[in-house]
C-alpha positions as protocol buffer text, in pm:
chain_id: "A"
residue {
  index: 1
  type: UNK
  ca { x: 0 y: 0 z: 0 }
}
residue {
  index: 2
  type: UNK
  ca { x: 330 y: 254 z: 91 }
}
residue {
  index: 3
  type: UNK
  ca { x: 459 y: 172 z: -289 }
}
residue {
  index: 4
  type: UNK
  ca { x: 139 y: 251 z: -478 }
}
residue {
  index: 5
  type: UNK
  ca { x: 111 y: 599 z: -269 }
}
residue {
  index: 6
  type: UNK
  ca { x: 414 y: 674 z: -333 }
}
residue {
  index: 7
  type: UNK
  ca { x: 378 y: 578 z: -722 }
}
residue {
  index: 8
  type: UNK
  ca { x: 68 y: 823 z: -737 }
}
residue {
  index: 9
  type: UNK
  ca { x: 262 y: 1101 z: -615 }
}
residue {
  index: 10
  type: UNK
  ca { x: 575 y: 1056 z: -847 }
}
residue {
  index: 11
  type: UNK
  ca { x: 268 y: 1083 z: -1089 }
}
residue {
  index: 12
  type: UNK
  ca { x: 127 y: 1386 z: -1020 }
}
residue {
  index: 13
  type: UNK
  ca { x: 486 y: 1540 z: -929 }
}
residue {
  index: 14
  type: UNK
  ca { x: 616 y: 1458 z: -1252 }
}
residue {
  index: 15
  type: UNK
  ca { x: 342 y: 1593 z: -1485 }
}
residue {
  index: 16
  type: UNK
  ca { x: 288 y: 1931 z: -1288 }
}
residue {
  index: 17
  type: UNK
  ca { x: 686 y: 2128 z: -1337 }
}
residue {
  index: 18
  type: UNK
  ca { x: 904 y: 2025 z: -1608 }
}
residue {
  index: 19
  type: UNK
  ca { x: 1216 y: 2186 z: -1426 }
}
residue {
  index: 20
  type: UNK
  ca { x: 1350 y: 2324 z: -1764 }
}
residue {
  index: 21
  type: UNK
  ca { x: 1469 y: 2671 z: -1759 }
}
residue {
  index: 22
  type: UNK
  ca { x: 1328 y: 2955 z: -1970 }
}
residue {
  index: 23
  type: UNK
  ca { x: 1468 y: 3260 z: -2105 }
}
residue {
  index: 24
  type: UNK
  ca { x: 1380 y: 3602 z: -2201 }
}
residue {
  index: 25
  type: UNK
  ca { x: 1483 y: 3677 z: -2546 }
}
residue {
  index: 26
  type: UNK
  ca { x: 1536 y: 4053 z: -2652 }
}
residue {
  index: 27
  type: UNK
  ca { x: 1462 y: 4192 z: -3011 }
}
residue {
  index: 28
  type: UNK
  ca { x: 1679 y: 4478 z: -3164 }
}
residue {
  index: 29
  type: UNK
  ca { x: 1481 y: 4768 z: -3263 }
}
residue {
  index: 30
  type: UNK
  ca { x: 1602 y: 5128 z: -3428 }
}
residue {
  index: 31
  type: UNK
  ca { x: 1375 y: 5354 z: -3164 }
}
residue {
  index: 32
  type: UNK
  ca { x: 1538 y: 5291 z: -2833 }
}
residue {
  index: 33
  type: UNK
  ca { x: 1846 y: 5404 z: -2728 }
}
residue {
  index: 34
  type: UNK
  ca { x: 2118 y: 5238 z: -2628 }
}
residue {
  index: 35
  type: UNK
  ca { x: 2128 y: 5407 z: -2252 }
}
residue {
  index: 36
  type: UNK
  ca { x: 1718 y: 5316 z: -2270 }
}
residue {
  index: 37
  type: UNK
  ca { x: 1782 y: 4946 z: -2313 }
}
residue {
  index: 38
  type: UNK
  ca { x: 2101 y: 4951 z: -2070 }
}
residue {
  index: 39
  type: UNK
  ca { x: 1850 y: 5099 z: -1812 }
}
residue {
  index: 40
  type: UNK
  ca { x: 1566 y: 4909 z: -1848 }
}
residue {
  index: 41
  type: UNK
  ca { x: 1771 y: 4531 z: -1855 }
}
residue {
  index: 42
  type: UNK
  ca { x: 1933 y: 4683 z: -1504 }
}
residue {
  index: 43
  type: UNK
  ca { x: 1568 y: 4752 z: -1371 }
}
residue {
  index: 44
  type: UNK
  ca { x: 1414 y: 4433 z: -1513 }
}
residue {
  index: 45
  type: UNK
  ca { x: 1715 y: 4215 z: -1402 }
}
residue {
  index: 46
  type: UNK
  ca { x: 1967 y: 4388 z: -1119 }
}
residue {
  index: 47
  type: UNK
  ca { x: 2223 y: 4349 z: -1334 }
}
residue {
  index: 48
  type: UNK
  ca { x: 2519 y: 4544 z: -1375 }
}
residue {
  index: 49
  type: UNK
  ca { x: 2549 y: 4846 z: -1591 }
}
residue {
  index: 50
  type: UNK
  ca { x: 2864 y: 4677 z: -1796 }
}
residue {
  index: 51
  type: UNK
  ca { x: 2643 y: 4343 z: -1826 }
}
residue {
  index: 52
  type: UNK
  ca { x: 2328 y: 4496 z: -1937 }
}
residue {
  index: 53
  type: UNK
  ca { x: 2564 y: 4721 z: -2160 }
}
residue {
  index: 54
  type: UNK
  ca { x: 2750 y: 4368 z: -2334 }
}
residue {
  index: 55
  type: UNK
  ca { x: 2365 y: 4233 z: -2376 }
}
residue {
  index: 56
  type: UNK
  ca { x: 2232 y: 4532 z: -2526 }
}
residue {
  index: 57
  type: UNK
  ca { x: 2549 y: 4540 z: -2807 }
}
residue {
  index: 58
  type: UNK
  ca { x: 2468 y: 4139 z: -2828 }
}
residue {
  index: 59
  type: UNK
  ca { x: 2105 y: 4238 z: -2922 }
}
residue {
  index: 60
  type: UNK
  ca { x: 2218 y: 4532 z: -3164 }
}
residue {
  index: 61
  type: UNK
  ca { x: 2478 y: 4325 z: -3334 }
}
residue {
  index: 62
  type: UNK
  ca { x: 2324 y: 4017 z: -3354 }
}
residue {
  index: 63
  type: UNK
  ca { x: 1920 y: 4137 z: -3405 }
}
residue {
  index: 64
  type: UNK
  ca { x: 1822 y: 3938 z: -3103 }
}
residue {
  index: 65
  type: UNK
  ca { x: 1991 y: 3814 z: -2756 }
}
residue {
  index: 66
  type: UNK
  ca { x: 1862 y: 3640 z: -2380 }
}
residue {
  index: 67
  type: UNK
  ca { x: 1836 y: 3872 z: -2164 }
}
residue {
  index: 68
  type: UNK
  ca { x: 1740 y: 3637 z: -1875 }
}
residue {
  index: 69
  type: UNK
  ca { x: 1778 y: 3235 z: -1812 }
}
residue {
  index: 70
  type: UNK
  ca { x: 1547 y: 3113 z: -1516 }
}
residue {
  index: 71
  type: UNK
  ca { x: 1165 y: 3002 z: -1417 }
}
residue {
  index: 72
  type: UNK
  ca { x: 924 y: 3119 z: -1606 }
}
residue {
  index: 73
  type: UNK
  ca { x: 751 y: 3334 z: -1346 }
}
residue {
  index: 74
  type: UNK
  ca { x: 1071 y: 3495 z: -1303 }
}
residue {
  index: 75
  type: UNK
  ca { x: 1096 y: 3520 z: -1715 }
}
residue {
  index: 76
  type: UNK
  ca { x: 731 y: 3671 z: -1695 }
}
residue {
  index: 77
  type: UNK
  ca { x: 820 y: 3965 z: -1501 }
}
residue {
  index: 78
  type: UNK
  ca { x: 1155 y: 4064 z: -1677 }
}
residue {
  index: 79
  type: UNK
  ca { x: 958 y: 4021 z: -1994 }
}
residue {
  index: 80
  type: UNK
  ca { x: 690 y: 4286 z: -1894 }
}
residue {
  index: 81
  type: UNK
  ca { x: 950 y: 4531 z: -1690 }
}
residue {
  index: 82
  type: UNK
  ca { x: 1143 y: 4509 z: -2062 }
}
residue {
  index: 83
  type: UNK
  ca { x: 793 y: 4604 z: -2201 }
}
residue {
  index: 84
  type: UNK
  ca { x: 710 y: 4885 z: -2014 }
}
residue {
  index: 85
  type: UNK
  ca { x: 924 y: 5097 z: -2285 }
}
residue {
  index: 86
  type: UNK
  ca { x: 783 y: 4917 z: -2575 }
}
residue {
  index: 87
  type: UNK
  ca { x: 1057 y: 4684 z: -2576 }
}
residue {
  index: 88
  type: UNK
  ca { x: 1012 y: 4376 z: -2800 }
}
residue {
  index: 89
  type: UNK
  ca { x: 1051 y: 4068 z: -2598 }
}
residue {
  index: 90
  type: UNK
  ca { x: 967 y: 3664 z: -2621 }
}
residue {
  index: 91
  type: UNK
  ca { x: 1006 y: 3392 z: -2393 }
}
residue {
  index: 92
  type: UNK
  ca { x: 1131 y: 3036 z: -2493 }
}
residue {
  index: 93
  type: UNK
  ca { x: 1084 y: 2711 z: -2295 }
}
């Protein structure tokens, strides 16, 4: 009776959270600045200015670039501090 209890819950456990990280993906755009973006990654993430700086150059060089690896909770609310400026922003699972 212990085993099959225990079975059930590995069950449910399983199918509810995949684990997997997500990430917030930043698209390039020619109205913000580069001091806007800078600013906005630091208040969407805490990061520092030279990081948010080296992201913001990725996403200007490159067209795109992640902006944020974690749970997707966490992804949600960098994604919508990043949109607050009219940022253009998607997150992959």
């Amino acid at each position: 009776m212990v085993q099959t209890q225990e079975i059930e819950k590995l069950e449910i456990d399983t199918g509810i959270e995949t684990g997997l990280p997500s990430k917030v993906i930043l698209y390039n755009d020619d109205v913000h600045t580069f001091d806007e973006v800078i600013a906005q990654i630091i208040k969407a993430t805490g990061y520092s200015y030279e990081k948010a700086e080296a992201i913001t150059w990725e996403v200007h060089t490159k067209g795109k670039g992640v902006v944020y690896t974690g749970e997707i909770s966490e992804c949600v609310r960098v994604s919508a501090v990043l949109e607050e400026i009219g940022l253009h922003t998607q997150i992959e699972s």
